[in-house]
C-alpha positions, -999 to 999 in steps of 0.1 A, spaced: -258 730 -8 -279 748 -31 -279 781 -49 -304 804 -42 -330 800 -71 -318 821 -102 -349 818 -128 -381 824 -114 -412 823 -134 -445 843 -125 -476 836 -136 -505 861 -131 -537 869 -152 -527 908 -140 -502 928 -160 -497 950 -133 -486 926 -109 -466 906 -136 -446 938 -147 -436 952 -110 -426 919 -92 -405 910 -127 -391 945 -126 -384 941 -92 -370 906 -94 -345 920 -124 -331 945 -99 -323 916 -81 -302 903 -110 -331 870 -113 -338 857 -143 -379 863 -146 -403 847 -174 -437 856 -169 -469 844 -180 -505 862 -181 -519 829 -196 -503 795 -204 -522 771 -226 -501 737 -215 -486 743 -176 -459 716 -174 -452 716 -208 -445 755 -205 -428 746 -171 -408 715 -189 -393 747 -215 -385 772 -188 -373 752 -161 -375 776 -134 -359 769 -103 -390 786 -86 -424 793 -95 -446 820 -85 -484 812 -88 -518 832 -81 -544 812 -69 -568 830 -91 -563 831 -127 -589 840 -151 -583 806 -170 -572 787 -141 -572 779 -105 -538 780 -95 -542 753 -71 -552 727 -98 -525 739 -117 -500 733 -87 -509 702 -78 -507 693 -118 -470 698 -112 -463 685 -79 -483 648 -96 -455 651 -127 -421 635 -112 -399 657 -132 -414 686 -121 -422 679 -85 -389 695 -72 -393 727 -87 -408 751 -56 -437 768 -58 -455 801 -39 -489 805 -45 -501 838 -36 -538 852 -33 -553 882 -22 -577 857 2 -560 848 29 -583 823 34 -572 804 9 -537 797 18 -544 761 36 -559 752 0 -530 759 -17 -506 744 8 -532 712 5 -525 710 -32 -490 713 -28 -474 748 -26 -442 748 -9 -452 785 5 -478 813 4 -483 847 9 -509 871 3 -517 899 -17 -507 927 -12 -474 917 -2 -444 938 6 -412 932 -17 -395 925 14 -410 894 23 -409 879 -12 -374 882 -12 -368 865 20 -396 838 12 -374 831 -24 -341 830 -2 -352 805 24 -353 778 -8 -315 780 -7 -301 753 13 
């Protein structure tokens, strides 16, 4: 059985969004690293080693997707869980293609990130 994930590390080109889900996820007692930009993914990944990963789609210097499936190709990163999340909709069966492990979209209530994060405790 498995913990519920403790670290979680957001990356978002927004600050706004950065600063209220770490804020929130602090309340929560998680530990929260966020990123507006990284330069080297799994090497930044490889440092932090989140137990959970939230990822936009749509970064200024990045497709999220690309970045995802980057880490899900790299075997000691491959079990680390990852929600992509995107204010398209549309683009959800992308990032489940290129190897999310769940998605939501933006805006997104608290609520249901919290839930989505518990259901990777097994």
């Amino acid at each position: 059985m498995h913990p519920a994930p403790n670290h979680i590390l957001v990356v978002d080109d927004n600050e706004e969004i950065l600063e209220s889900i770490s804020v929130m996820l602090a309340r929560k007692s998680f530990k929260v690293s966020v990123k507006n930009r990284i330069e080297n993914f799994e090497q930044e990944v490889r440092n932090l080693l989140p137990d959970l990963i939230l990822l936009d789609k749509n970064l200024g210097w990045a497709d999220g997707c690309d970045l995802c499936k980057s880490l899900k190709s790299n075997a000691d990163l491959v079990g680390i869980p990852v929600i992509m999340f995107s204010a398209y909709y549309k683009k959800k069966e992308e990032c489940m293609e290129a190897g999310a492990n769940n998605f939501l979209e933006k805006p997104f209530e608290m609520k249901a990130l919290l839930e989505m994060i518990a259901s990777f405790a097994c």
